[in-house]
Gaussian input, Z-matrix of N, CA and C with variables (Angstrom, degrees):
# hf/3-21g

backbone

0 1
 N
 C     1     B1
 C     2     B2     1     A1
 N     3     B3     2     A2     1     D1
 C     4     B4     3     A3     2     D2
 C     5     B5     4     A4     3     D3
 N     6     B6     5     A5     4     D4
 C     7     B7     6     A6     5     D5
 C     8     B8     7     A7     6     D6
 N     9     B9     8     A8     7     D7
 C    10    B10     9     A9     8     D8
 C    11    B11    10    A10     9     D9
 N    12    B12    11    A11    10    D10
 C    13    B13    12    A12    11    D11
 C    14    B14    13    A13    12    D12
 N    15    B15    14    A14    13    D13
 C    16    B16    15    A15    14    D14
 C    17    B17    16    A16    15    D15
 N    18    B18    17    A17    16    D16
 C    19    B19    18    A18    17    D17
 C    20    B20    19    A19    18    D18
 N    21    B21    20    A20    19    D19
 C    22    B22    21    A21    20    D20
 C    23    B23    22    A22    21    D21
 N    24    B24    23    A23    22    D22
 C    25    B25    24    A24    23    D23
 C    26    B26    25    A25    24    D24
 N    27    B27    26    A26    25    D25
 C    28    B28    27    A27    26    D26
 C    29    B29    28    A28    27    D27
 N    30    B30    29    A29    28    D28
 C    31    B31    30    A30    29    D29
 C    32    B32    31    A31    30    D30
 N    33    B33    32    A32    31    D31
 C    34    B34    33    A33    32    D32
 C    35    B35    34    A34    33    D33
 N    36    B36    35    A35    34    D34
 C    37    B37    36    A36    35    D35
 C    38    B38    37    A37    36    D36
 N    39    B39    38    A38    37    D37
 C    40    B40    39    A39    38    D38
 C    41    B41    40    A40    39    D39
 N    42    B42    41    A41    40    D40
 C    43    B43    42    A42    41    D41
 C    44    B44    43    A43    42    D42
 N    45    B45    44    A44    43    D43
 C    46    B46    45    A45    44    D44
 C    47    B47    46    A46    45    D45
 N    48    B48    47    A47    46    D46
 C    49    B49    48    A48    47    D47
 C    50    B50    49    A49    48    D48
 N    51    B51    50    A50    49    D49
 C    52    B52    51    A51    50    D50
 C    53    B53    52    A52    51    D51
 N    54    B54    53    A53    52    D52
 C    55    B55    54    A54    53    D53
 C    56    B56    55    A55    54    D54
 N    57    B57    56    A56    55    D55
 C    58    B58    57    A57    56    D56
 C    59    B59    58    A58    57    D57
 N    60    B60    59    A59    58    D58
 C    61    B61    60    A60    59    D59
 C    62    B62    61    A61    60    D60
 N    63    B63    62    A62    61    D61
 C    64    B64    63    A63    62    D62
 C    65    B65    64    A64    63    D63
 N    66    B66    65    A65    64    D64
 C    67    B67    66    A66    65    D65
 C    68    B68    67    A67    66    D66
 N    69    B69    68    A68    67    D67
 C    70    B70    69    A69    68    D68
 C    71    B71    70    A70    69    D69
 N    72    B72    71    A71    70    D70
 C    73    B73    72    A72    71    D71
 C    74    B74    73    A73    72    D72
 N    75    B75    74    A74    73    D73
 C    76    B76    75    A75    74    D74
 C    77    B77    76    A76    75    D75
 N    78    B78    77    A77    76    D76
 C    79    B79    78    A78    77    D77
 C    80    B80    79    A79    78    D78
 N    81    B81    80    A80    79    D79
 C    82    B82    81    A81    80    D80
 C    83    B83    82    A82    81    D81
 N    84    B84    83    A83    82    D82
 C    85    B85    84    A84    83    D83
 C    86    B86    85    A85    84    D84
 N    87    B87    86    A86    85    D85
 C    88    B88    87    A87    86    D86
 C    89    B89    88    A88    87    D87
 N    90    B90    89    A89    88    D88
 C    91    B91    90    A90    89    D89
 C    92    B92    91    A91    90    D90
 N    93    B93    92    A92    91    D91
 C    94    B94    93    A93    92    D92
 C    95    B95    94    A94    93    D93
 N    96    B96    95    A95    94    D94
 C    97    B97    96    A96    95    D95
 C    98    B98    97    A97    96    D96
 N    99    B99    98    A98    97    D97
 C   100   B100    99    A99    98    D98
 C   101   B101   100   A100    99    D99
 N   102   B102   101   A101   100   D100
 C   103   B103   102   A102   101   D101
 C   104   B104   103   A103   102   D102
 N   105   B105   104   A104   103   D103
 C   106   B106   105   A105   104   D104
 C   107   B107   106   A106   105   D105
 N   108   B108   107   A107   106   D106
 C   109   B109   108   A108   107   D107
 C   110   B110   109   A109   108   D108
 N   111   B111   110   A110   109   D109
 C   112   B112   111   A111   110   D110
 C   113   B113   112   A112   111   D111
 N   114   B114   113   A113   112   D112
 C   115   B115   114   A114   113   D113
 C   116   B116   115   A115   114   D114
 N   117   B117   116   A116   115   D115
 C   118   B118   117   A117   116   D116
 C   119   B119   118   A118   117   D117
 N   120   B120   119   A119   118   D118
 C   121   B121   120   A120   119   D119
 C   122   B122   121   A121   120   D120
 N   123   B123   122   A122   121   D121
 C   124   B124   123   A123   122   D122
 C   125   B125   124   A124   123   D123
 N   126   B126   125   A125   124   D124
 C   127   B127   126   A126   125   D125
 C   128   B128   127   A127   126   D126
 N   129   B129   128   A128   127   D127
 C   130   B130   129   A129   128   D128
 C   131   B131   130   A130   129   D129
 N   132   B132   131   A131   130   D130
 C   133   B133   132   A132   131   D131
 C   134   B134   133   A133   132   D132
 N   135   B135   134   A134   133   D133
 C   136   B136   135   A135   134   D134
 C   137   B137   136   A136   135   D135
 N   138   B138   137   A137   136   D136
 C   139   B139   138   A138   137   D137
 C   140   B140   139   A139   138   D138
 N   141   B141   140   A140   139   D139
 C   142   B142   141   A141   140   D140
 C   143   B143   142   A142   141   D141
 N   144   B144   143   A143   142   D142
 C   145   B145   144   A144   143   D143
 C   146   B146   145   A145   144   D144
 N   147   B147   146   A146   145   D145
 C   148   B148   147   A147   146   D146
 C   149   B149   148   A148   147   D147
 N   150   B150   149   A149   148   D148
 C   151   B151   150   A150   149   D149
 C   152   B152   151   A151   150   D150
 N   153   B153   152   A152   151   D151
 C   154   B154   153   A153   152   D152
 C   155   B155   154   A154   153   D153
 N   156   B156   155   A155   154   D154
 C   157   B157   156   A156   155   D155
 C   158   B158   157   A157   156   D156
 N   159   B159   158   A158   157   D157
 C   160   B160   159   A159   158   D158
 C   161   B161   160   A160   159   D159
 N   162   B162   161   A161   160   D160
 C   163   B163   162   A162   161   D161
 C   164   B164   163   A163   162   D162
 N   165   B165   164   A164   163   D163
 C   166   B166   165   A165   164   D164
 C   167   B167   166   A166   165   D165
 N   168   B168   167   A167   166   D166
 C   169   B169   168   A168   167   D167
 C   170   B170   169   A169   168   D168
 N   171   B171   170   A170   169   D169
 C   172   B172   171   A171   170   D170
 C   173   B173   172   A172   171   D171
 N   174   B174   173   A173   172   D172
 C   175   B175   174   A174   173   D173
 C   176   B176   175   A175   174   D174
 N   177   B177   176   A176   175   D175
 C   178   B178   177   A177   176   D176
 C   179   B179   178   A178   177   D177
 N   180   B180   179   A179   178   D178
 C   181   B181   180   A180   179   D179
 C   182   B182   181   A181   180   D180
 N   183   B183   182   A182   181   D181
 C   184   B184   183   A183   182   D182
 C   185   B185   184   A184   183   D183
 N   186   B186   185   A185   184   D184
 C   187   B187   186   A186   185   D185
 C   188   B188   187   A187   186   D186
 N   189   B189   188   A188   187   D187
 C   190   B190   189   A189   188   D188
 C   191   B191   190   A190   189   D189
 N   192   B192   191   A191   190   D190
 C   193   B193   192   A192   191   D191
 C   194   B194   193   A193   192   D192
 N   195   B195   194   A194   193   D193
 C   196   B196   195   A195   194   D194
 C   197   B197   196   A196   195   D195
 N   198   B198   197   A197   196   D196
 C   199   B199   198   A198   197   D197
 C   200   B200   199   A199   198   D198
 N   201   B201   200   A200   199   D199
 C   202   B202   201   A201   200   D200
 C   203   B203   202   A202   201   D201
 N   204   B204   203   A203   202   D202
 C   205   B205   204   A204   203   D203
 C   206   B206   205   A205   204   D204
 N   207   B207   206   A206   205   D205
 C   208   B208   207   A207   206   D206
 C   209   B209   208   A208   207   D207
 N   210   B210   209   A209   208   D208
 C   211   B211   210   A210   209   D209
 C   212   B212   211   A211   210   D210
 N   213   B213   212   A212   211   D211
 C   214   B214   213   A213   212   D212
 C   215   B215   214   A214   213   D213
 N   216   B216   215   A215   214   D214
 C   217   B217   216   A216   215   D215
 C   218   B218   217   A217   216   D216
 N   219   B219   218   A218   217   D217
 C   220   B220   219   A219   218   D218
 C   221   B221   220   A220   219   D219
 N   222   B222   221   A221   220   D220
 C   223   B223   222   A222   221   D221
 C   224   B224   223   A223   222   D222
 N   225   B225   224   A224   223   D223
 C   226   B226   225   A225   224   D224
 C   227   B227   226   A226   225   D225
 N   228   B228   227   A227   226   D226
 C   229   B229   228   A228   227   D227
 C   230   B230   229   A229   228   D228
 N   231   B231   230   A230   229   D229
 C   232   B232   231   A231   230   D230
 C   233   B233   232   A232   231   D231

   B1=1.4366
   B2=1.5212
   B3=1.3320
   B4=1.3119
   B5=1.6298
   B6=1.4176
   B7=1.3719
   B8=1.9318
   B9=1.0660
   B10=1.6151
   B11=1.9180
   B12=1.5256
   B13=1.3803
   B14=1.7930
   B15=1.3173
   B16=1.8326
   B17=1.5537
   B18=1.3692
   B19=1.4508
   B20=1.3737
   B21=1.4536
   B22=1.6420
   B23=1.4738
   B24=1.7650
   B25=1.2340
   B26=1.6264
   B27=1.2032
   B28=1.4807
   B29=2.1808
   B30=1.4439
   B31=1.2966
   B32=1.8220
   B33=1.7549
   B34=1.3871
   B35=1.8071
   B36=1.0310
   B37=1.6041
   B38=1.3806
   B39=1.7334
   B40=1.5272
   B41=1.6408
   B42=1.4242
   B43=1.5819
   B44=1.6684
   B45=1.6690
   B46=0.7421
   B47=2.0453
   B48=1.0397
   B49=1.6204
   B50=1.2418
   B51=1.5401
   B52=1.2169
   B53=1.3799
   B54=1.5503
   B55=1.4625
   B56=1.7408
   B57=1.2957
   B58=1.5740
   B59=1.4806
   B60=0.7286
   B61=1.8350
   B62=1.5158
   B63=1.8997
   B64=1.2217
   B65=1.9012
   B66=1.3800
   B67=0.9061
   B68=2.0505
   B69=0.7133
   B70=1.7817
   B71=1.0676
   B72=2.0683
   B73=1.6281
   B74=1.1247
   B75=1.4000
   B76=1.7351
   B77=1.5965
   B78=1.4569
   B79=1.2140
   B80=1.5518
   B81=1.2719
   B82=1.9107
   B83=1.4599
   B84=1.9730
   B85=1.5623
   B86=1.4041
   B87=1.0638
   B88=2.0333
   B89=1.7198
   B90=1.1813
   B91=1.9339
   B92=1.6499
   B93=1.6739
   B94=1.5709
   B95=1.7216
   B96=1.4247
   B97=1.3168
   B98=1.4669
   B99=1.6174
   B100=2.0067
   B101=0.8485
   B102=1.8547
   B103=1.1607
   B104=1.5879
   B105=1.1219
   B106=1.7536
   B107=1.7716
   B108=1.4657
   B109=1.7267
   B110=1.3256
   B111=1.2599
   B112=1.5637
   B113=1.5858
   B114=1.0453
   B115=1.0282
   B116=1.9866
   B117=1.1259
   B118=1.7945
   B119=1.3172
   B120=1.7881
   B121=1.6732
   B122=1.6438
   B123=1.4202
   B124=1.6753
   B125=1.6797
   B126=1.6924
   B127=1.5883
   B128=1.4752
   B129=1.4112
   B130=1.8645
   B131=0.9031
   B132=1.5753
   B133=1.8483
   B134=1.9629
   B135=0.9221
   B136=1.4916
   B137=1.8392
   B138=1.1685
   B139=1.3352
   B140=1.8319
   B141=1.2353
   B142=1.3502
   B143=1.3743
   B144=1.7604
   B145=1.5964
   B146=2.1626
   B147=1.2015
   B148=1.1295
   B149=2.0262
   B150=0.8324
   B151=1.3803
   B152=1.7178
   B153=1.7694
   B154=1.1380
   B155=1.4641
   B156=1.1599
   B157=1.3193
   B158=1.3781
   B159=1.5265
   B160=1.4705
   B161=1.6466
   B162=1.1368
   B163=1.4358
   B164=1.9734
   B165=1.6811
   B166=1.0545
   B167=1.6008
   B168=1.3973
   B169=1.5200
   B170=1.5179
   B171=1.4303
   B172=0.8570
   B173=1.6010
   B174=1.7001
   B175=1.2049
   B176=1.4426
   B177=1.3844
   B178=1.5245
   B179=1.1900
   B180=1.2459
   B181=1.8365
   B182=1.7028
   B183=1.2336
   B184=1.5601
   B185=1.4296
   B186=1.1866
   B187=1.1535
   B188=1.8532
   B189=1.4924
   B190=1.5798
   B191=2.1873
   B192=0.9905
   B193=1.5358
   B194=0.7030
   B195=1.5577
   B196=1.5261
   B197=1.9250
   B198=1.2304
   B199=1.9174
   B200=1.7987
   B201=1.4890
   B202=1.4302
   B203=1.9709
   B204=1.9040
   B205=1.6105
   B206=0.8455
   B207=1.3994
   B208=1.4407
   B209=1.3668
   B210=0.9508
   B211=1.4989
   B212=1.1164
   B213=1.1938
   B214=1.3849
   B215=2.3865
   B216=0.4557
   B217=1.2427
   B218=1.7231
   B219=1.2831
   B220=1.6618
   B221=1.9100
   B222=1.6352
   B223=1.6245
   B224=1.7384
   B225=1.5256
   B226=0.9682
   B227=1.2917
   B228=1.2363
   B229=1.9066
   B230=1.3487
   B231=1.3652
   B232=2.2899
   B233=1.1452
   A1=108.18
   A2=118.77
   A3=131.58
   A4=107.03
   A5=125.59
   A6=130.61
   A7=84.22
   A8=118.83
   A9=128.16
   A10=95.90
   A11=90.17
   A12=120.60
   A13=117.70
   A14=104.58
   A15=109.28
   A16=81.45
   A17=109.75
   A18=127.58
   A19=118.71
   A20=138.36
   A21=126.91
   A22=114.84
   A23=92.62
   A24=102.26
   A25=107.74
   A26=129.80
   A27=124.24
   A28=90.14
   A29=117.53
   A30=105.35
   A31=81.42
   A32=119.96
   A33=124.78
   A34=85.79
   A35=104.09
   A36=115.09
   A37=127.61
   A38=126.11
   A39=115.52
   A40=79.51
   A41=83.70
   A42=108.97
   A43=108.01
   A44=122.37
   A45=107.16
   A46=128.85
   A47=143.41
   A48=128.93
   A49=102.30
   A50=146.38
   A51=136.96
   A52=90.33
   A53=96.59
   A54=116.67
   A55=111.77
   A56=105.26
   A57=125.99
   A58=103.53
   A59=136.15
   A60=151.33
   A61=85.22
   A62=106.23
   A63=115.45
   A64=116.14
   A65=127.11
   A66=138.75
   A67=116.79
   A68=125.82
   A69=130.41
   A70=114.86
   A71=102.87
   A72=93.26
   A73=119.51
   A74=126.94
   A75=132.35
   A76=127.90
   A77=111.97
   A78=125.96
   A79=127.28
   A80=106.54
   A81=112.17
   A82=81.43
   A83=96.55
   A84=103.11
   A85=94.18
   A86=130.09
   A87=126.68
   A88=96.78
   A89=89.41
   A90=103.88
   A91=102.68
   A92=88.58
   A93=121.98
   A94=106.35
   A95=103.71
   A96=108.20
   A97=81.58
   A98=109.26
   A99=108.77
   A100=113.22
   A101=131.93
   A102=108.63
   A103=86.74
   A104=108.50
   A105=112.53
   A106=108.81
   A107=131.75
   A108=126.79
   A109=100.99
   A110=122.46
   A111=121.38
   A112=115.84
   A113=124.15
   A114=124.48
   A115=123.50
   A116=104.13
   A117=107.38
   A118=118.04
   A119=90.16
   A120=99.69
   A121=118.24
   A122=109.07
   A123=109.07
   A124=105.01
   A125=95.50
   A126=101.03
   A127=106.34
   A128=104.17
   A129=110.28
   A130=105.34
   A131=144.49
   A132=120.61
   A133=113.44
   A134=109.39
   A135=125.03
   A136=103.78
   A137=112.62
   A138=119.07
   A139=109.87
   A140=104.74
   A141=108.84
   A142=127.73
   A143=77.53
   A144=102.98
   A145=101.28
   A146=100.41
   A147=93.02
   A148=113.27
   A149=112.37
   A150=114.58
   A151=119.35
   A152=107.93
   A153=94.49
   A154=115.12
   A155=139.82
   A156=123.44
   A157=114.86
   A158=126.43
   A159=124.66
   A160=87.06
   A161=123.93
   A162=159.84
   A163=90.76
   A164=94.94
   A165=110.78
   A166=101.34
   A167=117.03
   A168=125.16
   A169=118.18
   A170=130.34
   A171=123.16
   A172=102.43
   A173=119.45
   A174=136.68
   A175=94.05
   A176=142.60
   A177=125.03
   A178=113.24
   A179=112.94
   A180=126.98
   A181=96.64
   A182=115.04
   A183=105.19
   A184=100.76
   A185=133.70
   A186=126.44
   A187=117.77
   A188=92.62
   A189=87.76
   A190=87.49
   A191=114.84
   A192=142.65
   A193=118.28
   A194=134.98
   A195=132.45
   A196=113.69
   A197=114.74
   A198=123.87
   A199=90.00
   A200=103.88
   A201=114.99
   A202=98.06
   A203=97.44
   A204=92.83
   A205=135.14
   A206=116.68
   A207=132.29
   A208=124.33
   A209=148.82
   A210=132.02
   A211=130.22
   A212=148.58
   A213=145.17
   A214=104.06
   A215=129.15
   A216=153.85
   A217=87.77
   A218=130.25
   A219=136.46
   A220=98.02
   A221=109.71
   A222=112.15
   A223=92.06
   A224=127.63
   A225=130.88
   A226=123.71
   A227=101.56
   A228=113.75
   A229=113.82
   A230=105.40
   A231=89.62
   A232=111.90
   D1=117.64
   D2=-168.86
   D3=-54.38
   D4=-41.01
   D5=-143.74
   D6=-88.93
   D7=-46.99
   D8=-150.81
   D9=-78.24
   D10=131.97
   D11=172.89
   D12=-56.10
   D13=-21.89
   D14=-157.75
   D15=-161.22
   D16=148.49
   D17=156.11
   D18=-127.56
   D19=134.61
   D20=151.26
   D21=-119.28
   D22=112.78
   D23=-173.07
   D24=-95.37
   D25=149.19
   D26=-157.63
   D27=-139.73
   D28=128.25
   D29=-149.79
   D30=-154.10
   D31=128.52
   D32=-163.35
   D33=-87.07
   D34=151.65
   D35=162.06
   D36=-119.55
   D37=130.49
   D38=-167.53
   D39=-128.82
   D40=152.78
   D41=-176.82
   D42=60.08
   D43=54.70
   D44=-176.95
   D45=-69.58
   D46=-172.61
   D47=176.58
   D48=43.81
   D49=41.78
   D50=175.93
   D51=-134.65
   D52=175.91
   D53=179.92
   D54=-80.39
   D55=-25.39
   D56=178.75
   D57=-94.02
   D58=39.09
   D59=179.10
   D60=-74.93
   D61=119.62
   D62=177.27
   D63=-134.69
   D64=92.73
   D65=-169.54
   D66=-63.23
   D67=117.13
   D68=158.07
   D69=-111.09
   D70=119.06
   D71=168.29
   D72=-83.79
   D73=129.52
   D74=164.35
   D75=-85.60
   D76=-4.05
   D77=-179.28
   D78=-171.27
   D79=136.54
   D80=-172.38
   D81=-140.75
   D82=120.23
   D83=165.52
   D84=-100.24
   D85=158.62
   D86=157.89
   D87=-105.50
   D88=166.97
   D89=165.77
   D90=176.65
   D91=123.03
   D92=171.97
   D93=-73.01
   D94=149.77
   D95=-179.94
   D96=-112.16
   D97=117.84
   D98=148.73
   D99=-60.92
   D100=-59.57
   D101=-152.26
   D102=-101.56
   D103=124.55
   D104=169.75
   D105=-83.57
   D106=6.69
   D107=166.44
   D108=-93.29
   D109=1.41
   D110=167.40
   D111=-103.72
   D112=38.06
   D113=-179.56
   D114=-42.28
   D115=-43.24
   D116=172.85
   D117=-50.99
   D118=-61.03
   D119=-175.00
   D120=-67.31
   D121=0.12
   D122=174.84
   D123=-78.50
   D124=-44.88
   D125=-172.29
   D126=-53.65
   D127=-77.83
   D128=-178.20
   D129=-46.35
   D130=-23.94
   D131=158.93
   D132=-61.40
   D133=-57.24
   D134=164.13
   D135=-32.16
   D136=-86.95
   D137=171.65
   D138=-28.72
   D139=-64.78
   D140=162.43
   D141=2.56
   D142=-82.54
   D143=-172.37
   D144=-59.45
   D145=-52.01
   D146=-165.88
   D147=-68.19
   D148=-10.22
   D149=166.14
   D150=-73.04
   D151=-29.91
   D152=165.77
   D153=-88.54
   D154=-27.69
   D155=172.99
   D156=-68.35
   D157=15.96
   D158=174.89
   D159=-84.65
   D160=-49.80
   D161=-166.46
   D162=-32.59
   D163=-66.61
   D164=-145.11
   D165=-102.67
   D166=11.60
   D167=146.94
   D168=-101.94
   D169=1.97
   D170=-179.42
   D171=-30.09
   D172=-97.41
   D173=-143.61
   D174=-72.56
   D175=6.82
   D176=155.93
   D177=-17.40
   D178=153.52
   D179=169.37
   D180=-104.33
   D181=37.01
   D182=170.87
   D183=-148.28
   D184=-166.49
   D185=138.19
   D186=-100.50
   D187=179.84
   D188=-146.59
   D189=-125.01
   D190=156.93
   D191=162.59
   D192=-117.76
   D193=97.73
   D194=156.35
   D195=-93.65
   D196=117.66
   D197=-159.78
   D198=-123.85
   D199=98.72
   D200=168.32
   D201=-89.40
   D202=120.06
   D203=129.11
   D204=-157.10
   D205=-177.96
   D206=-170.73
   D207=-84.01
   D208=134.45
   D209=141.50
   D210=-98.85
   D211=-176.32
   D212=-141.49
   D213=-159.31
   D214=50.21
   D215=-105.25
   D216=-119.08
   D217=124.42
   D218=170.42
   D219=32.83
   D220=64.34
   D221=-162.05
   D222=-98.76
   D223=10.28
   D224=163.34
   D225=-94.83
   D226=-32.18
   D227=-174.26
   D228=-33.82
   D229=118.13
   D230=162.60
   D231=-130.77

C-alpha cells in the first residue's frame, strides 16, 4: 500500500526447504507513523505487532512468513 509507512505481510508456505517452495499471501496489515520524530518507537510498535502474530501462528498446520517493511518516506524534509 503506497500511502502506509510499514507493512506486515504474513504469507502460508507449501513445500517449504524444497526447490518447489510455494508462498500465499493471506495477509497485508499497513501502519502510518503520525508522529514521524519518533521514529524507534514506530518500529518497536510495528515489531510488536509482528511478534505477536508469530505468537498467534504458532500451532498453524502450515508454516507461516511474517515480511516486515519499512519505508523511508520524505527522509529529507525539514
Amino acid at each position: 500500500m503506497s500511502y502506509a509507512d510499514a507493512e506486515i505481510r504474513v504469507y502460508t508456505v507449501d513445500h517449504a526447504f524444497n526447490t518447489e517452495e510455494e508462498t500465499k499471501l493471506i495477509s497485508t496489515i499497513p501502519f502510518i507513523n503520525f508522529h514521524h520524530d519518533r521514529v524507534e518507537e514506530f518500529r518497536s510498535k510495528v515489531n510488536a505487532v509482528a511478534d505477536s502474530l508469530e505468537k498467534a501462528y504458532i500451532h498453524w498446520d502450515q508454516y507461516i512468513n511474517i515480511e516486515i517493511t519499512f519505508k523511508r518516506m520524505y527522509c529529507n524534509e525539514e
